[in-house]
C-alpha positions in Angstrom: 87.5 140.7 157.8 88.6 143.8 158.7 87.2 146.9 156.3 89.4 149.4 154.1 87.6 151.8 155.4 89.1 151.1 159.4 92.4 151.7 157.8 94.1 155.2 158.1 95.1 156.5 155.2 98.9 157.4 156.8 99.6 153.9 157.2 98.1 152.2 153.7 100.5 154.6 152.3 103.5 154.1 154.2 103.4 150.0 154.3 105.5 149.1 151.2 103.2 146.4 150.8 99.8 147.7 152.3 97.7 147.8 149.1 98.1 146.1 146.1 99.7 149.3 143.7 102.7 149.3 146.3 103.0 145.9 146.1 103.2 145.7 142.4 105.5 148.9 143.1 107.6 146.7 144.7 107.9 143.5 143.0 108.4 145.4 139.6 111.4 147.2 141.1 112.9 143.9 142.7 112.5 142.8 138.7 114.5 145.9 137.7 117.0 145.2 140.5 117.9 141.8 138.7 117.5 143.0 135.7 120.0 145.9 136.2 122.4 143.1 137.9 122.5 141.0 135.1 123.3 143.3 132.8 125.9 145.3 135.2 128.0 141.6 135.8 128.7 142.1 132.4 131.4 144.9 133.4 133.6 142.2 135.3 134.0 139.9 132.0 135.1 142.5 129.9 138.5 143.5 131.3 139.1 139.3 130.3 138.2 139.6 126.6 140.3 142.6 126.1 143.1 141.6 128.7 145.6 143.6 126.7 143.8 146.8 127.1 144.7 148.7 130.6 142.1 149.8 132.7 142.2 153.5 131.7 141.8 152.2 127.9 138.6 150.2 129.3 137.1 152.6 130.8 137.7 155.1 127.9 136.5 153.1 125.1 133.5 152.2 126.8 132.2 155.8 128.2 133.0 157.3 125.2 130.4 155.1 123.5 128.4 155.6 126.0 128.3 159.3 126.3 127.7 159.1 121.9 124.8 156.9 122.3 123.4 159.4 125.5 123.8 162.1 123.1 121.9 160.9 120.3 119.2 159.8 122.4 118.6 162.7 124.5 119.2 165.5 121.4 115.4 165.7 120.6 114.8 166.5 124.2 117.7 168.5 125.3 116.4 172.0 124.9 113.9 170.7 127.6 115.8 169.0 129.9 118.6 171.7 130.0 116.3 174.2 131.2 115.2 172.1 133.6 118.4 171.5 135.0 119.7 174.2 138.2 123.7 174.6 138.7 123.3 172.1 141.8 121.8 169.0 139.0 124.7 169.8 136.8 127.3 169.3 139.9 125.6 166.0 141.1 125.3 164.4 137.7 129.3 165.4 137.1 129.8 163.8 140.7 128.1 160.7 140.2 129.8 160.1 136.7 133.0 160.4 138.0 131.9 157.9 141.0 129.7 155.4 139.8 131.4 155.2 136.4 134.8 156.6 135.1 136.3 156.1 138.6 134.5 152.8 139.7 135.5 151.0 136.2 138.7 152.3 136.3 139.0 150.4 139.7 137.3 147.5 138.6 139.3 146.6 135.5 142.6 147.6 137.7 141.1 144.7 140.3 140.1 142.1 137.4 143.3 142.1 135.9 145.9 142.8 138.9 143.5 140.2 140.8 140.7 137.9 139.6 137.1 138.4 138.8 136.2 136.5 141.8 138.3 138.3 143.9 136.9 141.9 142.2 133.6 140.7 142.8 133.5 139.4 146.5 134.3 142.8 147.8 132.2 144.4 145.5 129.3 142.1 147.0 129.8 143.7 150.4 127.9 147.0 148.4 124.2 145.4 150.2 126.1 146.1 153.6 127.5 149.3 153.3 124.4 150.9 151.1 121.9 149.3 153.7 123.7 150.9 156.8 124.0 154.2 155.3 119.9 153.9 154.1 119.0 152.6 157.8 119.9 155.9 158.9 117.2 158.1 157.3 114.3 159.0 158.7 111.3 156.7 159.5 113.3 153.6 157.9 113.2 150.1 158.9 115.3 149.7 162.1 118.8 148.5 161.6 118.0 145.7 164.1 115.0 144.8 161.4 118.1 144.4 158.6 120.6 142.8 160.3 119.3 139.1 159.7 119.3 140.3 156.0 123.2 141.8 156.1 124.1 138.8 158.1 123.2 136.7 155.4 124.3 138.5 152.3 128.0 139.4 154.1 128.3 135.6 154.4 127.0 135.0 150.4 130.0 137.4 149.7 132.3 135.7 152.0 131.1 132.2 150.6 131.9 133.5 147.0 135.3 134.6 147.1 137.1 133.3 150.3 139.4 130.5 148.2 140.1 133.9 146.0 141.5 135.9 148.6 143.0 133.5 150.4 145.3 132.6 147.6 146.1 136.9 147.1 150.0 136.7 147.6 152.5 139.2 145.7 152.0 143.0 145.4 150.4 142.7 142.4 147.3 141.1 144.0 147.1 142.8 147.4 146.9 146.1 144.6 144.0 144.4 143.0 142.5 143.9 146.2 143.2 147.6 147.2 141.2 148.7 143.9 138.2 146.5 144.5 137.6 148.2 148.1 138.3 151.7 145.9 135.4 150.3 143.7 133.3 149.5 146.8 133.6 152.9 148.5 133.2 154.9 145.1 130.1 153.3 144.1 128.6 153.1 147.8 128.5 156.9 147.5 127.2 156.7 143.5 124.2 154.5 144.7 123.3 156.7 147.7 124.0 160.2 146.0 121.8 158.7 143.0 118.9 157.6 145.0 118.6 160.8 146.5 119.0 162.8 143.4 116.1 160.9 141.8 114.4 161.5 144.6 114.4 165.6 144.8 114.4 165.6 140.9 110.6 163.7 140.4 110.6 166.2 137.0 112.9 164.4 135.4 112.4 160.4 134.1 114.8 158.0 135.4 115.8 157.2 131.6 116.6 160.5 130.7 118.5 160.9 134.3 120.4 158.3 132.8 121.2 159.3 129.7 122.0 163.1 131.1 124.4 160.8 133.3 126.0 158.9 130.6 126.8 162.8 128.4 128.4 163.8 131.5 130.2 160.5 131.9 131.7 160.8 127.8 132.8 164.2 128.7 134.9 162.6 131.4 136.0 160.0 129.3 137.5 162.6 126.7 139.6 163.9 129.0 141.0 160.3 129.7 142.2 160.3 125.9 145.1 162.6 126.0 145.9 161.4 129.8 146.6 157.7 128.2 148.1 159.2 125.2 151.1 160.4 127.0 151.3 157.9 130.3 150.3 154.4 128.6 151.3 154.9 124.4 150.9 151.3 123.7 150.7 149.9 120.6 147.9 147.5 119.6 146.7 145.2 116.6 144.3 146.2 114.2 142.3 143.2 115.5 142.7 144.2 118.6 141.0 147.3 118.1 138.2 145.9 116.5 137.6 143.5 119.4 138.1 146.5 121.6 135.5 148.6 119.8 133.1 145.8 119.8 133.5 145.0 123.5 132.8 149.0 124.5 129.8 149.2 122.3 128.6 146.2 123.6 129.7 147.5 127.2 128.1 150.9 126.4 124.9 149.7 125.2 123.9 146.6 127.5 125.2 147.9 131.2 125.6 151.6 130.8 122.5 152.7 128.7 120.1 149.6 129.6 121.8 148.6 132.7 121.5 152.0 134.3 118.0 152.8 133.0 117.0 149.6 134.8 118.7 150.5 137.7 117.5 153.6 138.2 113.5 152.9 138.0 114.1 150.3 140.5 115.6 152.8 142.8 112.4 155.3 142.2 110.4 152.2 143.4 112.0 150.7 146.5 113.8 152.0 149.9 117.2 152.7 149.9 117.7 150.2 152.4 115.8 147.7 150.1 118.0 149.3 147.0 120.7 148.1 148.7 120.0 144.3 148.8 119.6 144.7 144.7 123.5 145.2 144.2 124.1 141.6 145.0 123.1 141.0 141.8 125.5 142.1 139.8 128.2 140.1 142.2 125.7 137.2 141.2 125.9 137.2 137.7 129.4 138.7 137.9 130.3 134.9 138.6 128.1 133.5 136.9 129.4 134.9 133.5 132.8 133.6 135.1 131.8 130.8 135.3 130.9 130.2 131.7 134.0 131.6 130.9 136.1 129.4 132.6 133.8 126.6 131.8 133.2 125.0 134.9 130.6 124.3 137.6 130.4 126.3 140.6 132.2 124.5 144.0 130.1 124.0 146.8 131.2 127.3 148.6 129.4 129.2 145.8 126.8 127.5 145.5 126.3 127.9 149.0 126.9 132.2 148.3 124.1 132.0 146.0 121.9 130.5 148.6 122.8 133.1 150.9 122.3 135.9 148.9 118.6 134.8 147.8 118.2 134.5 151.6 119.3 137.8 152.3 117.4 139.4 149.9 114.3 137.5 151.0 114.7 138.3 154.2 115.0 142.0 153.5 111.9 142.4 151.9 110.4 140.4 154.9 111.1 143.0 157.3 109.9 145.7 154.8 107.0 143.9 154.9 106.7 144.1 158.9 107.6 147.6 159.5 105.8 150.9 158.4 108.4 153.0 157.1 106.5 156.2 156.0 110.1 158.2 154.8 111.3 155.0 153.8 110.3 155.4 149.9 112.9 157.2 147.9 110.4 159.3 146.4 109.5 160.5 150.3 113.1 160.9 151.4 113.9 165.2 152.0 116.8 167.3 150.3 118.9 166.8 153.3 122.4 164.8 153.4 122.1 163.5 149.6 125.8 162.7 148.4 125.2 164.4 145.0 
């Protein structure tokens, strides 16, 4: 049995899974990863109940509840928080709104409902890939050779999920779906980088209240959207309709921006960015899964086989954390330098 004591203290810290409080660390934020997925699919069913709303409507209705519910929740501590807030925090959370929220739904709802959901959510699922790549290249992470296996596997999940989709893409109006969806893939590839790296030079600040500061800045946004779809889209809608509407943003709002991002962002204060980067499959996941249920029907045999590729993937990601010491491979290790926000 080898002793503790033979084991330098560089390299118990910079194994992810070297003692047992890094492994917990670990595990708990691959729990938050799901979690955060589960609750994020949620964004892809919505455009379907409220098919009559367009995509700027969506994305209004839901961040403006959500930047009321950050607002209420954060006013006991705002006095606190905005002091400890420089010019540069104000410019990345205002960034990172616009990217991983107004912008990204606006392009997801525009892919939904010019496209399909499993269209929207195959080339969303290619976010493991390009996240991954971009966190291989920080210092001291796990070699991209380690990764590939892991890529491999969760480019041919995303491939398995939505290949029949595509395939039957024909018309403008779905090849413009499809060019939203790869909008939605680039904007949020920068949002989960630039946010990773913002948690990680901000270790002052909780990742719920980073969240919620988030989610005011988003509602801002999302009042400017008001008079913008006041004058290009003034469609008329049923008094049932709104209520639906309302209920679907709230609901929206509360489960994958408030809870879905708290989630989301402990789990990337936990694990590598190249590790963070595995967790987005899950919201492409439960994305179809939800679909799914609505459509009531079982999945074919080419999702089924996505879903076994993405489990792999992930698996096999972890694996190679596992194998390699990484010591600036812990967001909470990684320096001020290139950070998107």
């Amino acid at each position: 049995m080898i002793s503790l004591a033979a084991i330098p203290r560089e390299a118990s810290l910079s194994s992810i899974t070297a003692t047992p409080s890094a492994a917990y660390r670990t595990y708990l934020g691959l729990a938050f990863g799901v979690a955060a997925g589960a609750l994020w699919g949620l964004v892809f069913l919505a455009p379907e109940l409220v098919h009559s709303f367009s995509p700027l409507e969506l994305a209004a209705g839901r961040y403006l509840a959500y930047g009321v519910i950050s607002v209420m929740l954060i006013l006991p501590r705002w006095r606190a928080l905005r002091a400890a807030l420089r010019p540069r925090d104000w410019l990345s959370l205002a960034w990172l709104a616009l990217a991983g929220n107004t912008l990204y739904y606006v392009l997801v709802a525009s892919a939904v409902q010019l496209g399909s959901v499993a269209m929207a959510s195959l080339v969303v699922g290619f976010l493991p890939v390009t996240v991954t790549l971009i966190g291989s290249r920080d210092r001291g992470a796990v070699p991209f050779r380690a990764l590939l296996p892991s890529l491999l596997l969760c480019a041919a999940g995303a491939l398995s999920i939505g290949w029949q989709a595509v395939a039957a893409t024909t018309g403008g109006t779905a090849l413009l779906g499809l060019v939203c969806a790869f909008g939605a893939l680039a904007s949020w590839t920068a949002y989960a980088v630039g946010n990773s790296r913002c948690l990680a030079r901000l270790p002052h600040l909780s990742a719920h209240d980073w969240s919620l500061l988030t989610g005011v800045v988003t509602g801002a946004q999302a009042l400017l959207l008001v008079p913008l779809i006041a004058i290009v889209q003034p469609v008329q809608h049923a008094a049932a309709d709104w209520l639906q509407f309302a209920g679907v943003s709230i609901g929206v709002a509360v489960l994958a921006s408030i809870c879905g991002n708290a989630l989301w962002n402990r789990m990337s204060r936990l694990l590598p960015l190249t590790l963070v980067g595995q967790m987005i499959v899950f919201e492409t996941v439960f994305a179809l899964l939800y679909g799914f249920l609505w459509e009531q029907r079982w999945p074919q045999v080419s999702e089924v086989l996505a879903f076994i590729f993405v489990l792999a993937g992930v698996i096999s990601c972890l694996r190679a954390h596992r194998s390699h010491a990484a010591p600036a491979t812990h967001p909470d290790a990684v320096s001020d330098g290139p950070a998107a926000g």
